[in-house]
C-alpha positions as CSV (number, residue, x, y, z in Angstrom):
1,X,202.8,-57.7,85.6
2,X,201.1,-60.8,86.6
3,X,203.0,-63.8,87.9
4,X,202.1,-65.9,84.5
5,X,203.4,-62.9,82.6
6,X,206.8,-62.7,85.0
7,X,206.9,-66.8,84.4
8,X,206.8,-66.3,80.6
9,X,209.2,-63.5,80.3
10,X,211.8,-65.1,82.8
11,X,211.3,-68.1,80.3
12,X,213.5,-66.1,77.5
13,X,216.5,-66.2,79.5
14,X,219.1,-69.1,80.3
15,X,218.9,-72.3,81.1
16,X,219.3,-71.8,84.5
17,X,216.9,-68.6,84.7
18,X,214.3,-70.8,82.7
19,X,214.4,-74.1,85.0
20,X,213.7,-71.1,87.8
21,X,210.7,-69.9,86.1
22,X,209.7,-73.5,84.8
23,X,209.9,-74.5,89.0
24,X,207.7,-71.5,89.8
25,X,205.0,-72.2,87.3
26,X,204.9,-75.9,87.5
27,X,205.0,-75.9,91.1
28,X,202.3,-73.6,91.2
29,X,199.9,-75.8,88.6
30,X,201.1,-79.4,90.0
31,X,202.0,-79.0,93.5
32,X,204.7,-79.7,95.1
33,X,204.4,-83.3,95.8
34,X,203.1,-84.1,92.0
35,X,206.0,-82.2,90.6
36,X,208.7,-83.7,89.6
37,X,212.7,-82.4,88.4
38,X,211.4,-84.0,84.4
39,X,208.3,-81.6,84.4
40,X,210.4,-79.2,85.2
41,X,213.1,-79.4,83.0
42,X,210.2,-80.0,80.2
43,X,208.7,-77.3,81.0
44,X,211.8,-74.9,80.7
45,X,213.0,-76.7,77.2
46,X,216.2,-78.3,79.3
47,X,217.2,-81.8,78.8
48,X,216.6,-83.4,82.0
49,X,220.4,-84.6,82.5
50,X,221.4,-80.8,82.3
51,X,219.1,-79.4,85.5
52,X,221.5,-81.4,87.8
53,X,224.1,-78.9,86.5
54,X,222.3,-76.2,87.9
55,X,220.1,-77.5,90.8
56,X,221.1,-80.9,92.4
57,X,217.6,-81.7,94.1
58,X,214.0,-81.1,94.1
59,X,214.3,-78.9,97.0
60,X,216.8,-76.7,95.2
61,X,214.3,-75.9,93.1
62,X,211.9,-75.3,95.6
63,X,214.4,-72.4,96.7
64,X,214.1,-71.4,93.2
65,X,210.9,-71.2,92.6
66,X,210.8,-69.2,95.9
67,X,213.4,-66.7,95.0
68,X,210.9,-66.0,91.6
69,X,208.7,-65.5,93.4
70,X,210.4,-62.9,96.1
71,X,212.0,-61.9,92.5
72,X,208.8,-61.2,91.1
73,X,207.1,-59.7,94.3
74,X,209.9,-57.5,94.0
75,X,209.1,-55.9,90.5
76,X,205.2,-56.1,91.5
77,X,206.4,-53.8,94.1
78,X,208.8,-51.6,92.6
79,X,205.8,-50.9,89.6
80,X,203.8,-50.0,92.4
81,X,205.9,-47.7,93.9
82,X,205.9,-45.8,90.6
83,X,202.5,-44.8,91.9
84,X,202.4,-41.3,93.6
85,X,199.4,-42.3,96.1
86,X,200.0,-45.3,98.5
87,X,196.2,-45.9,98.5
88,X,196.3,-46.3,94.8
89,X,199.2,-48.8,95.0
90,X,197.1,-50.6,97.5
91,X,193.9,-50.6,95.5
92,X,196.2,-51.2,91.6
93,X,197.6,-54.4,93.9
94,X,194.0,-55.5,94.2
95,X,193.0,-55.2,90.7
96,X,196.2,-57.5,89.6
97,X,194.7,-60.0,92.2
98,X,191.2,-59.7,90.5
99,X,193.0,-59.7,87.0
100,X,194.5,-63.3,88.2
101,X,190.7,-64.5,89.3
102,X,191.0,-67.0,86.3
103,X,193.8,-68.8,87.4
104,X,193.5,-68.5,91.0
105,X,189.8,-70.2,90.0
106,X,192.0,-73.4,88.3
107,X,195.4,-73.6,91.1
108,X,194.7,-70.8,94.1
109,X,197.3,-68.1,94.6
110,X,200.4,-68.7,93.1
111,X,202.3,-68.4,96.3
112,X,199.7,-69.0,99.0
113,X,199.6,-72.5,97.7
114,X,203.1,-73.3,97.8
115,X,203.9,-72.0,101.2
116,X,201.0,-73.9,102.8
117,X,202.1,-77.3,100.8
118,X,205.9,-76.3,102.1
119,X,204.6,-75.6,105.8
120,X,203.5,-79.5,105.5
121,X,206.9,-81.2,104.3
122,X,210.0,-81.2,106.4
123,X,213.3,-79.1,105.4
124,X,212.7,-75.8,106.2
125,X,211.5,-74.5,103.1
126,X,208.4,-73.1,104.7
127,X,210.6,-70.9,106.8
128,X,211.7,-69.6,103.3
129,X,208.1,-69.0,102.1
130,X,207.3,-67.0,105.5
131,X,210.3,-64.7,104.5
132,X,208.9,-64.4,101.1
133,X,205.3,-63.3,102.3
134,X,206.8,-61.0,105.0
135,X,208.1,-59.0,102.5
136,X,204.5,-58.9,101.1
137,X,203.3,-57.5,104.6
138,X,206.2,-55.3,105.2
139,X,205.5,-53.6,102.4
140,X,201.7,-53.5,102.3
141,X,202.2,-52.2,105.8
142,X,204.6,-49.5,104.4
143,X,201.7,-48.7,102.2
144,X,199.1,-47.9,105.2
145,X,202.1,-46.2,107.4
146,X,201.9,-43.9,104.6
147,X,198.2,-43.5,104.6
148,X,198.9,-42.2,108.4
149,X,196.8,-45.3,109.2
150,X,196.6,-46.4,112.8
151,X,197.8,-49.9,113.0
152,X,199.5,-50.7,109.7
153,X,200.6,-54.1,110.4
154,X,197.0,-55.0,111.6
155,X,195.8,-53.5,108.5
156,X,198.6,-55.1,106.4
157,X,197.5,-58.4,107.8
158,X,193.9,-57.8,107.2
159,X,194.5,-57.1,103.1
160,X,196.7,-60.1,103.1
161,X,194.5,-62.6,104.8
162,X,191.0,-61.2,102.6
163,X,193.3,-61.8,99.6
164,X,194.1,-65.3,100.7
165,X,191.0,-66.4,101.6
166,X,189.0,-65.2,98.6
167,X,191.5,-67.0,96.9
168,X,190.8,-70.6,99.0
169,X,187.7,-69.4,98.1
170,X,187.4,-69.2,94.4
171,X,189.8,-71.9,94.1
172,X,187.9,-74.6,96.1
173,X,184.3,-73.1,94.4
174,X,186.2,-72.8,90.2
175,X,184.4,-69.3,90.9
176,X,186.5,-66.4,89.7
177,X,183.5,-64.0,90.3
178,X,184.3,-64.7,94.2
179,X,187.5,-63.0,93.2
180,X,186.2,-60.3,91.4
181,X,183.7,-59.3,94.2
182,X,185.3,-59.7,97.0
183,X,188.9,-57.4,95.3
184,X,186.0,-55.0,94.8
185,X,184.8,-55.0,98.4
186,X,188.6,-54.7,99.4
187,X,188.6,-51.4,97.2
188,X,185.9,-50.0,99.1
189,X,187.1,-50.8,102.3
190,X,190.6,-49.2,101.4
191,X,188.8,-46.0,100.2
192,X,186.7,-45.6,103.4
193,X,190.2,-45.7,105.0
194,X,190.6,-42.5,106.6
C-alpha cells in the first residue's frame, strides 16, 4: 500500500484517526513550517475548534503524523513479510518506491522530508523521526541478515541512503524517471547480491 493510499484509508476512521492522517499528508505536501492546525483540520473534514480536543498544539500533531507514519511503515512491512524470499521483499520495497516516483517528483519522500525539516526546528521531534527511520533500517537490515549477507547494517544503510537521494533527486529535478531508473539499478544491485 502506498503512503497516499494508507493516508486515504486512515481518512474513513474518526475524527481523531482522520486529523492523524490529515497531519501526515498535509505535512508532507506543505511542510512543516507552512502547515498550519486549520489546514489540517480542513483537510480531515474537522471543524477547527474540535482538533484542540484531540491534539492541543502543532507539535502534537507532528507526533501524529510521525506515529502514521511508523504506523504505516509498519503495515508496509508486515505485507512484506508475507513474502517467502527476503530478496524479494527488498526488491517489492523498491518497486513501491518507484510506484511513488510521481509524488516524490511534486514533495520528495514522504518521510525523508519531514525528518530533515524536524532535524531543523527545536523540540525534539527529530529524535522522533530518527526512531521512525530506524525501524526502516532495522528491518531492511533484517532483510540482508537473512540473505546471509556480510554486513547487513552497511547494506541496510546503503538501500536507505540510494532511496533517499534519488528521491532529493527527482524532487529538486520534477523528474520521476530519476526515480524509476535509479529503483531499477537498486534491483540489479540487490540481485547481484550474493
Amino acid at each position: 500500500m502506498t503512503d497516499s493510499e494508507l493516508f486515504r484509508a486512515r481518512g474513513k476512521a474518526g475524527k481523531r484517526e482522520r486529523l492523524m492522517a490529515a497531519s501526515a499528508r498535509v505535512l508532507y505536501e506543505r511542510g512543516v513550517e507552512r502547515t498550519t492546525i486549520a489546514d489540517i483540520a480542513r483537510e480531515a473534514g474537522v471543524p477547527v475548534g474540535n482538533v484542540y480536543y484531540y491534539f492541543k498544539t502543532k507539535d502534537e500533531l507532528i507526533e501524529a503524523a510521525l506515529a502514521e507514519h511508523a504506523a504505516g511503515l509498519a503495515e508496509t512491512t508486515a505485507a512484506l513479510d508475507e513474502l517467502s524470499d527476503p530478496r524479494e521483499r527488498l526488491k517489492t520495497l523498491v518497486g513501491e518506491w518507484i510506484g511513488q516516483r510521481d509524488l516524490a517528483a511534486r514533495y520528495g519522500c514522504p518521510f525523508g522530508t519531514l525528518a530533515t525539516e524536524l532535524d531543523k526546528r527545536e523540540g525534539g521531534l527529530d529524535q522522533e523521526a530518527a526512531r521512525v527511520l530506524r525501524l526502516l533500517l532495522d528491518w531492511t537490515e533484517s532483510q540482508f541478515r537473512a540473505m546471509g549477507q556480510h554486513d547487513p547494517a552497511g547494506l541496510a544503510i546503503s538501500l536507505i541512503a540510494a532511496y533517499q537521494g534519488m528521491s532529493v533527486l527527482t524532487n529538486v529535478l520534477r523528474d520521476p524517471t530519476i526515480m524509476s531508473r535509479e529503483g531499477e539499478r537498486l534491483n540489479a544491485w540487490l540481485d547481484s547480491l550474493g
